[in-house]
C-alpha angles and dihedrals in degrees: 000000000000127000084248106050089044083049092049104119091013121122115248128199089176143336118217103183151021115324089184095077121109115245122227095200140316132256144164092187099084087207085068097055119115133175100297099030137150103222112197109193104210118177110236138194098266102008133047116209086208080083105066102034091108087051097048086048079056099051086049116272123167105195132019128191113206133147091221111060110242113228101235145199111267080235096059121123110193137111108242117200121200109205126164090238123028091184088056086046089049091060097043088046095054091045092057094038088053090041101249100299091174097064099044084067139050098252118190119183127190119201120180128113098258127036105021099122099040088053103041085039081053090045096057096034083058091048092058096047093047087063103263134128106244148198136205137197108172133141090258090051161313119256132181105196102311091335108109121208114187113250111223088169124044077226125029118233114270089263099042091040089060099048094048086049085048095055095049092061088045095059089045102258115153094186133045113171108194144161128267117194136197098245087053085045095059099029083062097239095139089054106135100012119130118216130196087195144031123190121201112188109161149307131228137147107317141131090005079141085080104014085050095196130050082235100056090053093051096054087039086061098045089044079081097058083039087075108040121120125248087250097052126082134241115208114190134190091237079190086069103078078214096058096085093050085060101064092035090116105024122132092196125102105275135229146174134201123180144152095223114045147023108296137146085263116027130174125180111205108239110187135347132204140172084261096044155296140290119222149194116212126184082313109318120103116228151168128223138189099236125083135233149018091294093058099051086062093056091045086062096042094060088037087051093047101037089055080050090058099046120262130125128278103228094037084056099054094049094049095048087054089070103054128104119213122264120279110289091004105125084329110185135215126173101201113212084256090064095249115138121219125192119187112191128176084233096149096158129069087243101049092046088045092051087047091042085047093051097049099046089047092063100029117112119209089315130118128248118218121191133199108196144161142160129234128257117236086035138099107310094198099074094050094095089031088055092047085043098056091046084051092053100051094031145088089193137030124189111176119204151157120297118181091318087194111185084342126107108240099226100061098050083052090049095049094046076050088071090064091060104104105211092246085073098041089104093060096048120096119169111218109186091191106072089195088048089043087068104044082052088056090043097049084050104049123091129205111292094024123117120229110202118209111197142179102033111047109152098016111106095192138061116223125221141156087344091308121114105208115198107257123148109187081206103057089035098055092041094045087054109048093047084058081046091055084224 
């Protein structure tokens, strides 16, 4: 492909070169470029690209995209492409150089702080069962049809996101659902990209580590439904106060579900138990398989955008009863002992007080006991909120370690410390060793009681000082409590 068909949409300031040269391949990490390459020069978080435009000339390169002009060699031969934005062009690049994939499929992406996995995982898992070939780009992982490929991102890097979308329409799937997330959103990944359908499920505290203020996470999520397309749909939460501000300057075709008010798709919650949850939807009464308020929400929101995209209703609602939840999301385990045990990815205030809810709304006399900490390198606000909100649904709190990252353990744990009122000091105990935390939870339970493992849910590893270590919440609690002959 030629400098001027992978620079087609995107928006030039100048152009200093030939347009009419064949491009090898495309990059924005400097270390990838070979003789024939496309360099794009985005600026990162911790790196510029700007840096290392004279070394990628040197490796060979024949065009690079930046937004500042480099001062070259007079013997220098490469095109050398001036843009605004070089993370937009990036986007738009790496959709030409992969032919479009996004439109040769119908793509539907769901931003919003809590649910995201469980509905676009839902979505897929539909999909399947209705008859399509489907895709899926979520935080748990990436699957092409029934090929998996491991996530290391919630959503993939412009290049990577197109030739996994690529792929997708090479191996003859019509729909992908995938995450979008508000870091992708601002970092410009899902530029050129062309949706059939946006999701919008809620927004609480969250990421405030990069986005620094509530309100810049806010606009960084409706900078997604800012870009869609006339012939695409937006589907809000009408229940979030801030749906509405998402969809303010779409120019999609709008939506709303809720179970609490008048909207284009609405469900009332019937009934909820530790094995699942009654609906009404739009009318039609029906069980599912998931638990919780919370669920019920996302229920709805696939519901919602499966009817959007086409399908039947009925046929929808048969086919969602028989769906089990993602992987770590209110994941349950009943122990031999008779101890249930729940691990669930829930990482925000909001997402650990809608799980604790649940559970104490369908607990009997029983206690809770919760096993929770907070990441290192992340929003540190929400740590004694986090620790606050366990104490106040719990019988028992036990506060650990949770993918520490470059952070010393003990302080996060200190700082998740500040939110303990000194009521619930009594029922707080601080276990550094995550693995030791749940053993802890385990010795203490007794037999009809719920542990709640919390943070982590699907992640097999533990990060810390750059190192993943292998940890499974799920094979360690289960491992324990049969030694403990629990």
């Amino acid at each position: 492909m030629q400098v001027k068909d992978l620079i087609y949409k995107v928006s030039l300031i100048s152009v200093s070169g030939r347009t009419d040269v064949d491009i090898a391949a495309i990059c924005f990490d400097s270390r990838e470029v070979e003789k024939g390459s496309m360099f794009i020069a985005v600026r990162g978080v911790s790196n510029d690209g700007h840096a290392y435009i004279q070394d990628v000339i040197k490796k060979g390169a024949t065009a690079v995209v930046c937004e500042e002009l480099p001062v070259l060699d007079a013997d220098a031969d490469c095109t050398i492409i001036q843009v605004k934005d070089s993370s937009e062009a990036l986007g738009v690049i790496a959709s030409n150089y992969y032919d479009k994939p996004s439109s040769k499929l119908k793509l539907v992406g769901i931003t919003g702080t809590n649910g995201k996995t469980t509905t676009v995982t839902l979505l897929y898992r539909l999909f399947r069962k209705l008859g399509y070939k489907t895709g899926l780009i979520s935080t748990v992982e990436n699957i092409i049809e029934e090929t998996i490929i491991p996530s290391t991102h919630t959503t993939p890097d412009a290049i990577a996101l197109n030739k996994l979308l690529a792929d997708m329409v090479l191996a003859g799937c019509t729909h992908c659902f995938m995450e979008v997330s508000s870091h992708a959103a601002v970092q410009r990944r899902i530029a050129g990209l062309r949706f059939e359908g946006a999701l919008f499920s809620n927004i609480t505290h969250d990421h405030l580590d990069y986005h620094k203020t509530f309100d810049e996470y806010i606009k960084a999520k409706k900078l997604f439904f800012d870009g869609l397309s006339n012939d695409s749909f937006a589907l809000i939460n009408l229940d979030d106060k801030r749906g509405r501000v998402m969809i303010q300057n779409t120019r999609a075709k709008t939506y709303t579900y809720s179970l609490l008010a008048l909207a284009d798709f609405k469900g009332k919650l019937l009934s909820t138990t530790m094995h699942g949850i009654e609906m009404d939807i739009d009318g039609a009464q029906a069980w599912f398989r998931l638990i919780g308020n919370f669920n019920a929400y996302n229920l709805l929101a696939v519901y919602s955008a499966a009817v959007l995209l086409g399908e039947d209703k009925q046929e929808i609602l048969l086919q969602l009863s028989t769906l089990d939840a993602a992987n770590g999301r209110f994941e349950q385990y009943n122990s031999a002992g008779k101890i249930t045990v729940i691990v669930d990815y829930a990482h925000t205030p909001d997402a650990l007080k809608n799980v604790l809810e649940t559970i104490t709304g369908l607990k009997e006399s029983h206690k809770i006991l919760t096993v929770v900490g907070c990441g290192g390198n992340r929003d540190a606000a929400k740590r004694p909120i986090m620790a606050d909100i366990a104490c106040q649904f719990s019988d028992q709190v036990i506060l650990t370690s949770d993918n520490p990252r470059d952070e010393d353990p003990q302080e996060i744990l200190a700082e998740m410390e500040k939110g303990v009122r000194v009521v619930d000091k009594k029922k707080v105990l601080s276990v550094l060793d995550r693995k030791e935390a749940i053993k802890v939870a385990c010795t203490l339970a007794a037999p009809g009681d719920i542990i709640l493992i919390a943070g982590k849910g699907h992640e097999t590893y533990q990060e810390i000082k750059g190192i993943k270590y292998p940890f499974d919440d799920r094979i360690v609690v289960k491992e324990l409590l049969e030694t403990l002959g629990k």
